[in-house]
N, C-alpha and C positions, 0 to 999 in steps of 0.2 A: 781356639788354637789355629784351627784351617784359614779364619780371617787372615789373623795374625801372621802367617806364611804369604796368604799371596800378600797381601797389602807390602811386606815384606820384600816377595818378587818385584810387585810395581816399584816400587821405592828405589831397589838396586838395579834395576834396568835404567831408573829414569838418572840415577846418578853415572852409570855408567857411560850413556849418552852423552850426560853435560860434562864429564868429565873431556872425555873421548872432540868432544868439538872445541872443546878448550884449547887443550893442546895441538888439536888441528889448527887450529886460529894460531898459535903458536909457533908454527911451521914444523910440529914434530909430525912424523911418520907412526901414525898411530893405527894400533891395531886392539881394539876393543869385543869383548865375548858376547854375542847374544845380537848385535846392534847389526841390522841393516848395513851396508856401503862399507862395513869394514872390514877386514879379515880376522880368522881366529888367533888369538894370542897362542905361542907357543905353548907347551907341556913343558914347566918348568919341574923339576924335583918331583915329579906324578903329577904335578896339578896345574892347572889352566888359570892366569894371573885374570882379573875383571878386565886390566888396562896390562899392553906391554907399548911402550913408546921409544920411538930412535932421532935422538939430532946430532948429526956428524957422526962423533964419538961417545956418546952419553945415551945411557939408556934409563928410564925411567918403568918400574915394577907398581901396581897400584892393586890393591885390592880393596876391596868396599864391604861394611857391612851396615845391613837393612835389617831391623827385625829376625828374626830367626837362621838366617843364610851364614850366619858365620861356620867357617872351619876353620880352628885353630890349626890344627896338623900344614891345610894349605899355607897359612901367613907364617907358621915358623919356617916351613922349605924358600920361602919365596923370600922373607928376610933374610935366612942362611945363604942364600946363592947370591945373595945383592952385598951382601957383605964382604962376598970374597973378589968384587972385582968393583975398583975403586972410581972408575966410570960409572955404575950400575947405582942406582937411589932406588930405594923401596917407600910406599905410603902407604897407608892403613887409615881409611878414612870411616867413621861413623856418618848415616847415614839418618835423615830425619824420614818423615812417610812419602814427604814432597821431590826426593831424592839430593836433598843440598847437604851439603858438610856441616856436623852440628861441633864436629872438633878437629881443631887443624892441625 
């Protein structure tokens, strides 16, 4: 089970990077949890989004999960608030051990 958690850790880290430089390449104003050179994503509804990202007017909500890192509670607040503002997109991405998207 402890494997299973960090290997977990590693995975959502490493997605949260590749995510995080993606959308930098992108030209979004990205602010990524845990990552070196970025800043901390806000406290949305209590909880801290993996990815919060800004272009113009659009903002972009992403949360990742890795092996055991999921909280439900977080991704319902973070969809609830993404919902109510129609600039605002939420993602929910499943994560493999290598940190890439296994479902889009």
């Amino acid at each position: 089970m402890l494997k299973r958690y960090v290997d977990g850790e590693n995975a959502l880290r490493k997605g949260i990077y590749r995510e995080a430089i993606q959308l930098t390449k992108e030209g979004w104003h990205v602010m990524a949890k845990g990552i070196p050179g970025f800043h901390t994503p806000p406290e949305i509804e209590g909880y801290v989004p993996d990815i919060y990202a800004v272009l113009d007017e659009k903002t972009i909500i992403i949360d990742l999960l890795a092996g055991d890192t999921a909280n439900d509670e977080a991704f319902k607040a973070h969809y609830h608030y993404a919902r109510r503002d129609i600039a605002t997109a939420y993602f929910c991405w499943e994560l493999d051990a290598a940190g890439c998207r296994i479902n889009v």
